[in-house]
N, C-alpha and C positions, 0 to 999 in steps of 0.2 A: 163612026166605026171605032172598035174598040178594039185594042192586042192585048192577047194575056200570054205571058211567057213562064213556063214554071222551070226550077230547078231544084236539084237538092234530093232525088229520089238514090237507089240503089240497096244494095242488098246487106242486112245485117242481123245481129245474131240473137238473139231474146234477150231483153234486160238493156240492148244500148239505146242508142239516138240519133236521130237523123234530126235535119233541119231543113225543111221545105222554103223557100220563097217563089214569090210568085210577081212579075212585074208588067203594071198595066201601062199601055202607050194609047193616044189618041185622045178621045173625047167622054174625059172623064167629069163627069158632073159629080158634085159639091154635094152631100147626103147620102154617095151611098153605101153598100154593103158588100164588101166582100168575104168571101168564105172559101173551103174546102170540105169537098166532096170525094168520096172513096168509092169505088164499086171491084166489087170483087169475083173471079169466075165464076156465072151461073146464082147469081144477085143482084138485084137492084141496087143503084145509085144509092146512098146514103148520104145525109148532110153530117161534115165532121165537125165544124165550129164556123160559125160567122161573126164577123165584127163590122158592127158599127163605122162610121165615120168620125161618130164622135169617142167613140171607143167600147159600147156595150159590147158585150161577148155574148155566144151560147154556145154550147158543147151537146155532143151525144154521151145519153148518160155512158158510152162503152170506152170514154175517151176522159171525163173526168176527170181530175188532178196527174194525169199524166199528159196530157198535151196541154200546150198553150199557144194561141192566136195571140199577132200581135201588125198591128202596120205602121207605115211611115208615108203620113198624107201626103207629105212634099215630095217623094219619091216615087208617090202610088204601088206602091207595092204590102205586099201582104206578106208574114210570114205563118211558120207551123212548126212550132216546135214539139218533138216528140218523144217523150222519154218513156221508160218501162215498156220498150213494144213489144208486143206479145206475138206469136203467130198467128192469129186471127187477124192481127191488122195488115196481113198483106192483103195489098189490093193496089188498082191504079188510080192516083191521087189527082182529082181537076181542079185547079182553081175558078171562081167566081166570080162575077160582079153583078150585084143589082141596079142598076139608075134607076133614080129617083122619077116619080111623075109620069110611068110606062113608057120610061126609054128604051127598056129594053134590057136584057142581063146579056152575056156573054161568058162564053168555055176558054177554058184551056185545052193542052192536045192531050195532058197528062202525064203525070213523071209514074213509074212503076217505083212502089215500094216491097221489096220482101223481106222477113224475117224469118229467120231460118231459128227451127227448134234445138 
């Protein structure tokens, strides 16, 4: 079983930055993948960046040189850092986890992000 704890969500203004972390407890296998996911009122889920274990990244093209994914294996945890955010990117933000081998992925509860115009 796997815990994800997110923090780092709240309300800010166009143009600033939040910094999301996200920290996994239990039985975390060696390979996998964590990310963040955003879904917004009356939208589907979207994947916002995943990273690797070993460190690849991806991004949505909507997110682009203004966020960056980054973790800390030893720690298990993930972060999201987010700069230039625009009002489009509010939404509530889940953290990730893939394991490796169909162990299974697991959620977050979600932090709320808003940016106000």
């Amino acid at each position: 079983q796997v815990q994800l704890v997110e923090s780092g969500g709240g309300l800010v203004q166009a143009g600033g930055s939040l910094r999301l972390s996200c920290a996994a407890s239990g039985s975390i296998s060696s390979g996998n993948v964590m990310g963040w996911y955003r879904q917004a009122p009356g939208k589907q889920r979207e994947a916002v960046a995943t990273i690797r274990s070993v460190g690849t990244t991806n991004y949505a093209d909507s997110v682009k040189g203004r966020f960056t994914i980054s973790r800390d294996n030893a720690k298990n945890t993930v972060y999201l850092q987010m700069n230039s955010l625009k009002p489009e990117d509010t939404a509530v933000y889940y953290c990730n986890v893939v394991l490796p081998w169909g162990l299974g992925q697991y959620w977050g509860q979600g932090t709320q992000v808003t940016v106000s115009s």
